[in-house]
C-alpha positions in Angstrom: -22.7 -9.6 -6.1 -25.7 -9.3 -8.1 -27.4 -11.2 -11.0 -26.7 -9.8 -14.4 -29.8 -8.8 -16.2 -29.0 -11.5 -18.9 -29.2 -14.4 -16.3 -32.4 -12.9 -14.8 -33.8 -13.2 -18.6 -32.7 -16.6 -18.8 -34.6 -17.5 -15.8 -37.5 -16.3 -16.8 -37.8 -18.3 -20.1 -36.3 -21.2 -18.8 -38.4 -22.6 -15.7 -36.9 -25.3 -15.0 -33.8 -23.8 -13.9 -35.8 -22.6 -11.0 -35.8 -26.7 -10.0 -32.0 -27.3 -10.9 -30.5 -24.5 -9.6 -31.1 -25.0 -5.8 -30.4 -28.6 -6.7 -26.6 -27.3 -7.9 -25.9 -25.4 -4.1 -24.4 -28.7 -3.3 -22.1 -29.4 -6.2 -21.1 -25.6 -6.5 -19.6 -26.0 -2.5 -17.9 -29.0 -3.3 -16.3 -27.0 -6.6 -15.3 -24.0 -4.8 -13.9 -26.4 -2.0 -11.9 -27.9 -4.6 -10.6 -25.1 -5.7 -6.7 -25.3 -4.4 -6.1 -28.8 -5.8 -8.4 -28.8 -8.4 -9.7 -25.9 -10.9 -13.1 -26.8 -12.6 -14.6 -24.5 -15.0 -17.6 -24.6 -16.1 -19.0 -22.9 -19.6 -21.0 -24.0 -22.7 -20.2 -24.4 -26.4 -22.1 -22.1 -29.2 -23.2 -25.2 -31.2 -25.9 -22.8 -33.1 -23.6 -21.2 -35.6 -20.7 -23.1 -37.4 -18.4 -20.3 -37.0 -18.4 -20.4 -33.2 -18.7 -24.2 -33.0 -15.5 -24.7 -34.7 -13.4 -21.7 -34.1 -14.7 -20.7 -30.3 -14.0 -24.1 -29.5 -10.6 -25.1 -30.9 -9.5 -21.9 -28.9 -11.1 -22.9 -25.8 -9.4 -25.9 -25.8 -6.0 -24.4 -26.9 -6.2 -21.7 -24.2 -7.1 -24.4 -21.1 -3.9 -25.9 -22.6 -1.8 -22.7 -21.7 -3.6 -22.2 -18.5 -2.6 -26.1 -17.6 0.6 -25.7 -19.0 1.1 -22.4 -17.1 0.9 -24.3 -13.8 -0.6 -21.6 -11.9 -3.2 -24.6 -11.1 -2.7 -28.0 -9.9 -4.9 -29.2 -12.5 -7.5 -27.9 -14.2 -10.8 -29.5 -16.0 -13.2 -27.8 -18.5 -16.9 -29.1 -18.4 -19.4 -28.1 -21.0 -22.7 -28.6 -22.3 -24.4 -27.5 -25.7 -27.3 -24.8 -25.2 -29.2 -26.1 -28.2 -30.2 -29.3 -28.6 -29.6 -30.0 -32.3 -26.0 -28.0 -33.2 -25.3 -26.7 -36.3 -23.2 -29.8 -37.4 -23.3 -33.0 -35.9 -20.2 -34.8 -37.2 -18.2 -31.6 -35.4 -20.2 -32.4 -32.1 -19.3 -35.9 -32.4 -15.4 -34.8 -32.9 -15.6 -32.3 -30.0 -17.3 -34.9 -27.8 -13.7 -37.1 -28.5 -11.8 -34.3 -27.1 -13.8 -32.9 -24.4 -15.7 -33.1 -21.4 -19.4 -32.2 -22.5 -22.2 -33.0 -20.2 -25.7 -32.6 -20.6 -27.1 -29.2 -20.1 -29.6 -30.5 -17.3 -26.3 -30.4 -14.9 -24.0 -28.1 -15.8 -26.6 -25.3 -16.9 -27.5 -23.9 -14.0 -24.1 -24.2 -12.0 -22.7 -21.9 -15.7 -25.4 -20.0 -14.3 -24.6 -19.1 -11.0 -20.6 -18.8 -12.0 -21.4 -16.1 -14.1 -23.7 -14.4 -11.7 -21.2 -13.6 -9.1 -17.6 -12.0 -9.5 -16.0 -13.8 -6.9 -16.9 -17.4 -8.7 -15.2 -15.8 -12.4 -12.7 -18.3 -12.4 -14.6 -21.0 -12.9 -15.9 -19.9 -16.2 -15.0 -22.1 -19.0 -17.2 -20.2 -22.0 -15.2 -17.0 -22.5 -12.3 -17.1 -25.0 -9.9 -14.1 -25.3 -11.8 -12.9 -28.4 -14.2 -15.3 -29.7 -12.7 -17.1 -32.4 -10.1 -14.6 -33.0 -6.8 -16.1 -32.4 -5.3 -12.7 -30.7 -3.1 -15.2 -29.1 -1.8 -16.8 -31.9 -2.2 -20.1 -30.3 -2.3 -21.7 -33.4 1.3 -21.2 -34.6 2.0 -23.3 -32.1 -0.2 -26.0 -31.1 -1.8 -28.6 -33.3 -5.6 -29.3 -34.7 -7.7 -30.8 -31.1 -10.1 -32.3 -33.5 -9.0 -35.7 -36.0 -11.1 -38.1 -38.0 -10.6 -41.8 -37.1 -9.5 -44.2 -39.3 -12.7 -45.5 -40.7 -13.8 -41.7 -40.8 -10.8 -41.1 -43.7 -11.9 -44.3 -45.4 -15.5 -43.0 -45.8 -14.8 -39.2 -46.3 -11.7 -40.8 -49.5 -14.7 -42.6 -51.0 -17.0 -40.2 -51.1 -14.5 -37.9 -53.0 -14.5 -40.3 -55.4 -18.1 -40.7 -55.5 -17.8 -37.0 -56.4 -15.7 -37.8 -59.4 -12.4 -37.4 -58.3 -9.4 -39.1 -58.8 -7.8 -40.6 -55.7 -5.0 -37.9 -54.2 -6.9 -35.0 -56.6 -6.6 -31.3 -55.3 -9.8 -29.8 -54.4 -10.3 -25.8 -53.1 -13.3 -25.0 -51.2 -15.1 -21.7 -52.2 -17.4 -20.4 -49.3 -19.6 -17.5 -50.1 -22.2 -15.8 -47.7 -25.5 -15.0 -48.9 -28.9 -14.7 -46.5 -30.2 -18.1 -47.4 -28.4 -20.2 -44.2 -30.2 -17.7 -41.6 -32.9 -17.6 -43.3 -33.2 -21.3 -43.9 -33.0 -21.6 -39.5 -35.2 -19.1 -39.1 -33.4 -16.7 -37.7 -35.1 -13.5 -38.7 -33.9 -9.3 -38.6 -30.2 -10.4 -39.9 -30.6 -7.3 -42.4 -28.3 -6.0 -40.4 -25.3 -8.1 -41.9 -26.1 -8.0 -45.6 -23.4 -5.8 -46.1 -20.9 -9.2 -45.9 -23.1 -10.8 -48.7 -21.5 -11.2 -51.8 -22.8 -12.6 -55.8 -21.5 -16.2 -56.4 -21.6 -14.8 -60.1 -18.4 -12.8 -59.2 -16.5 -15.9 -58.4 -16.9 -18.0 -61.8 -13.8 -16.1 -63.0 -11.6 -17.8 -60.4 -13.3 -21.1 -60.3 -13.0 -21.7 -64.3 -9.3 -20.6 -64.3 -8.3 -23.0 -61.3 -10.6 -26.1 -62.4 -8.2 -25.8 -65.9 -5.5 -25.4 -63.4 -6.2 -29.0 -62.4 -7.8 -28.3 -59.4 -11.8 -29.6 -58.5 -13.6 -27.1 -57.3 -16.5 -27.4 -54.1 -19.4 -24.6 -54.1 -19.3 -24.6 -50.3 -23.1 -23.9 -48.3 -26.0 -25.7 -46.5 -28.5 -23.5 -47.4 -27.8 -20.6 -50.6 -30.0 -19.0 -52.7 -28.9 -19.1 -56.2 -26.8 -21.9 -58.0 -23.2 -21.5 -59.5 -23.2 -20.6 -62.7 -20.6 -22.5 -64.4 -20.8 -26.4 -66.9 -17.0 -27.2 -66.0 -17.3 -30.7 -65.3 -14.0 -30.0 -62.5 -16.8 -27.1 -60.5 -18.8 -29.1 -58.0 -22.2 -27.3 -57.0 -22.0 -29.3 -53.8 -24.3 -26.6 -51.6 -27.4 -27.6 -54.6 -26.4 -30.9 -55.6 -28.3 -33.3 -53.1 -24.6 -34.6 -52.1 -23.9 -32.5 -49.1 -23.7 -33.3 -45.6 -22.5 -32.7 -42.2 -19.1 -35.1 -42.4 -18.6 -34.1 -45.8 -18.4 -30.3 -44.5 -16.0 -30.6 -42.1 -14.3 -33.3 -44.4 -14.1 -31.2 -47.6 -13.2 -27.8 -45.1 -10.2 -30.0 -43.4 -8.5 -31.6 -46.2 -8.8 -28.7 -49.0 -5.8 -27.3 -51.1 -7.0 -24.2 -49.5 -10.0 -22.3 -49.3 -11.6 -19.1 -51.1 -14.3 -17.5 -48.9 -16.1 -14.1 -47.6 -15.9 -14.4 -43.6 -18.6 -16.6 -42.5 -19.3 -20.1 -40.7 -17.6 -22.8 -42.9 -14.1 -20.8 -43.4 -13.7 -21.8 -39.5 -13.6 -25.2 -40.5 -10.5 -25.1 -42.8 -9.3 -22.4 -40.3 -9.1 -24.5 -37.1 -7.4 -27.7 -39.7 -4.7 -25.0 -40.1 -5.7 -24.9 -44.2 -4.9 -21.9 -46.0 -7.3 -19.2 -46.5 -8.1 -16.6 -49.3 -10.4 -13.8 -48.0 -12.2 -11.7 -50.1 -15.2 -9.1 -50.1 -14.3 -8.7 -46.1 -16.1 -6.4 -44.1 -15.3 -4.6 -41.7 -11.3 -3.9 -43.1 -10.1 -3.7 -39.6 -11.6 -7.0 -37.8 -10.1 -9.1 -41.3 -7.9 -12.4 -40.0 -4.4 -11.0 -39.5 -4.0 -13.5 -37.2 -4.3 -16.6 -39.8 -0.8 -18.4 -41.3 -0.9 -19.0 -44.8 -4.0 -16.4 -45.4 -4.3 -13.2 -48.1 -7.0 -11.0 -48.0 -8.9 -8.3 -49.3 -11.7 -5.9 -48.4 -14.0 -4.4 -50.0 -14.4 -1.2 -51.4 -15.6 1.8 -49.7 -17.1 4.3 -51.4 -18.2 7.8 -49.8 -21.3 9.6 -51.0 -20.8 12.5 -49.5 -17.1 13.2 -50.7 -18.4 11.8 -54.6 -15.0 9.4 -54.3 -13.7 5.9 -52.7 -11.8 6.1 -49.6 -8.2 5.4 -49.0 -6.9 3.0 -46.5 -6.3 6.0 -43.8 -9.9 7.6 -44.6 -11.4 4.1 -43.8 -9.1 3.9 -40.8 -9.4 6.9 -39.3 -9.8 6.4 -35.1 -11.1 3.2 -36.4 -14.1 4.5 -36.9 -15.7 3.6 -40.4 -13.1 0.5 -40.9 -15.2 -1.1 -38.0 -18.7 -0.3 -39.1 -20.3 -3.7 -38.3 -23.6 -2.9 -39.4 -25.6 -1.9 -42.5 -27.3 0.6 -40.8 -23.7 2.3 -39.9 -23.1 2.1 -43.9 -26.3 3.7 -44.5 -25.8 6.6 -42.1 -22.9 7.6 -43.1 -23.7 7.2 -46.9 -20.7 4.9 -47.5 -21.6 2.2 -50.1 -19.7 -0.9 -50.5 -18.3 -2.0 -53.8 -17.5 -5.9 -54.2 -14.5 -6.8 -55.1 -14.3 -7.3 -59.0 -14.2 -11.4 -60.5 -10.5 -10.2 -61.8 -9.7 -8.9 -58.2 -11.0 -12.2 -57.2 -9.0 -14.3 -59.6 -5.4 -12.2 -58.6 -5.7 -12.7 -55.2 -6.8 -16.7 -55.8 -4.0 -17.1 -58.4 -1.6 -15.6 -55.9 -2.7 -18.1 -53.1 -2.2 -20.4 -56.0 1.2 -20.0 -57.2 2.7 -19.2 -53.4 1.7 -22.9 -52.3 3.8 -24.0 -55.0 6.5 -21.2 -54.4 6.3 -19.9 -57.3 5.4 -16.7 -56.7 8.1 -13.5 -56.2 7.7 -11.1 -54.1 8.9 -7.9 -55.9 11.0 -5.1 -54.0 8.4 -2.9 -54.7 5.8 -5.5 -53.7 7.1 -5.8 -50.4 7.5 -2.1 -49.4 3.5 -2.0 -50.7 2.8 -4.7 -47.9 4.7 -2.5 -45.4 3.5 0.5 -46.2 0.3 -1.0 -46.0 0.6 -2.3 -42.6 2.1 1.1 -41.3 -1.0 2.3 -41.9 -3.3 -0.5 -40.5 -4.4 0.0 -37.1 -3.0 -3.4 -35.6 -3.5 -2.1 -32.3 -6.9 -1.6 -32.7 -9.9 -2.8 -29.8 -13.2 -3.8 -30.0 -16.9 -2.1 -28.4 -15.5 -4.2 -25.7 -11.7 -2.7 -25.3 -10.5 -6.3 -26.4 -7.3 -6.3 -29.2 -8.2 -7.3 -32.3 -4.6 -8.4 -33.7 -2.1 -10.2 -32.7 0.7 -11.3 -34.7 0.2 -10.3 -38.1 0.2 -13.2 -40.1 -2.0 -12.4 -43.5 -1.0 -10.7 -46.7 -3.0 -8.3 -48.5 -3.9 -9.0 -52.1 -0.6 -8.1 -54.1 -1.8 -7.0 -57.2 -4.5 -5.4 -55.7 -1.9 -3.1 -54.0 0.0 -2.6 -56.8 -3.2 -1.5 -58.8 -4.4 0.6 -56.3 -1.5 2.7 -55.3 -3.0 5.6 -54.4 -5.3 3.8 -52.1 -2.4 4.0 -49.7 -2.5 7.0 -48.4 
């Protein structure tokens, strides 16, 4: 029973806890005394980033539903607090704040403290999901949204769609893609590390033109980004530039979408936890990509090995899981494996299959379907994290069709 070296850091930037934490002896007795009629956990919510905000969250809340449900408690309550004091999005703190029992840090700080300090108090940690905001679990197959917009809340997000210039009941798509502007914007400094997810909104107008005369408006998803979409279709909303955005209308435009287009990063876990579907593209690493998500395609990028003068196949990248979970650029760089981005005509198949399978209208060829397995035979869905934890649970994705049947050889 010793303190972790992380909690003995935390003490010593954050004096006060030396005050509140002998004041929480008290309240931590009357927990653990508790205990065998009532089960209260403790943890916080990661309100910095909108990634963990959303998606953390919803499966914190879906997995205290199992553990209620499971009965191995009497009953069972969740308490948190938020670590920072302005989150990354304050319309979703307000929904989460509907929904759960969040306290102010002051309190519940240094009890989340202590519980995580000593083994024997482990169950009464609230913070820890099974993975993050993967859903291993595949909770949400079975459970609904936790978050909702009131009544007034639908009446205000409806009118500012048409403020936007759309007719009432129009069919939007949300297209997220990362670039460094957001971390930079918050001053959050050495990210170099994850420009290898970054991707050029220029490779997108493809997709965007052909949907917007489709029909479809189109919202250039970001809070901070550093170049403007390149495109005069009066249907392709700049919405990140355009002086329009705002917290509600993130989650708003992220929760009622046709579906969304994105590159793994913060906003896709807002149509992701609304149970929208997804189109992934440009994802790194190939092996941590959402297999987990209903109504999702995705596609990686391309890897590209200096050393053998070619690009790799699927079972090159996934070798002992080795290179297909390279999660840093510095990994790339070592190894002298250079990502390609996926090309706008990649971009555009995999969009217009999204496209044409929420209308059904989309076949799924004999051939097509013996791609998809083959490719999955090869995929290593039992694959673990630094930390030993599954990655995968039920698989629940597609991979890009067309780019399978282009890239046949890729398969091996």
């Amino acid at each position: 029973m010793s303190i972790y070296s992380k909690e003995k850091r935390i003490l010593k930037q954050e004096l006060d806890l030396w005050i509140t934490i002998p004041l929480s002896i008290i309240p931590l007795f009357i927990i653990v005394i508790l205990r065998p009629f009532l089960l209260i956990r403790i943890g916080f919510l990661h309100n910095d980033r909108m990634g963990h905000f959303a998606g953390n969250t919803e499966l914190l809340n879906l997995e205290n539903k199992e553990l209620i449900s499971s009965k191995k408690f009497n009953k069972v309550i969740n308490l948190y607090y938020l670590p920072r004091k302005i989150s990354c999005n304050k319309t979703l703190e307000i929904m989460w704040r509907r929904v759960l029992y969040i306290w102010p840090r002051f309190i519940l700080r240094p009890l989340c403290l202590i519980i995580r300090s000593f083994t024997f108090l482990t169950v009464h940690i609230a913070w820890k999901t099974s993975n993050e905001d993967r859903d291993i679990n595949n909770l949400m197959d079975t459970h609904p949204t936790s978050i909702s917009f009131t009544e007034n809340e639908e009446k205000f997000g409806k009118s500012k769609l048409i403020e936007f210039g759309l007719p009432q009941n129009a069919k939007f798509i949300c297209l997220n893609v990362r670039d460094s502007a957001y971390l930079n914007s918050i001053g959050i400094t050495n990210h170099e590390y994850h420009n290898f997810r970054d991707s050029n909104i220029d490779d997108y107008i493809k997709a965007a033109e052909e949907l917007a005369n489709m029909g479809y408006f189109i919202f250039r998803m970001g809070v901070s980004v550093n170049n403007k979409f390149n495109s005069n279709h009066p249907k392709i909303i700049d919405y990140a530039i355009n002086g329009m955005r705002s917290d509600f209308m993130d989650i708003y435009l992220g929760a009622k979408c046709h579906f969304c287009i994105s590159t793994g990063s913060g906003f896709d876990s807002i149509p992701y936890i609304f149970r929208r579907p997804l189109v992934f593209v440009n994802i790194v690493p190939i092996i941590a990509i959402g297999t987990f998500i209903k109504n999702s395609i995705s596609l990686s990028k391309n890897y590209y090995s200096v050393v053998h003068n070619k690009y790799l196949t699927l079972s090159e990248i996934c070798y002992n899981n080795e290179i297909g979970l390279y999660s840093k650029s510095e990994d790339f760089e070592k190894n002298k494996i250079i990502l390609f981005n996926n090309t706008p005509q990649e971009i555009l198949d995999i969009t217009i299959e999204m496209e044409k399978r929420l209308k059904n209208e989309w076949i799924d060829l004999p051939e097509d379907i013996n791609l998809q397995d083959k490719f999955w035979n090869i995929f290593p869905t039992n694959a673990v994290n630094i930390s030993g934890i599954k990655l995968h649970g039920k698989i629940n994705t597609l991979y890009s069709t067309n780019y399978l049947r282009n890239n046949i050889k890729w398969l091996q």
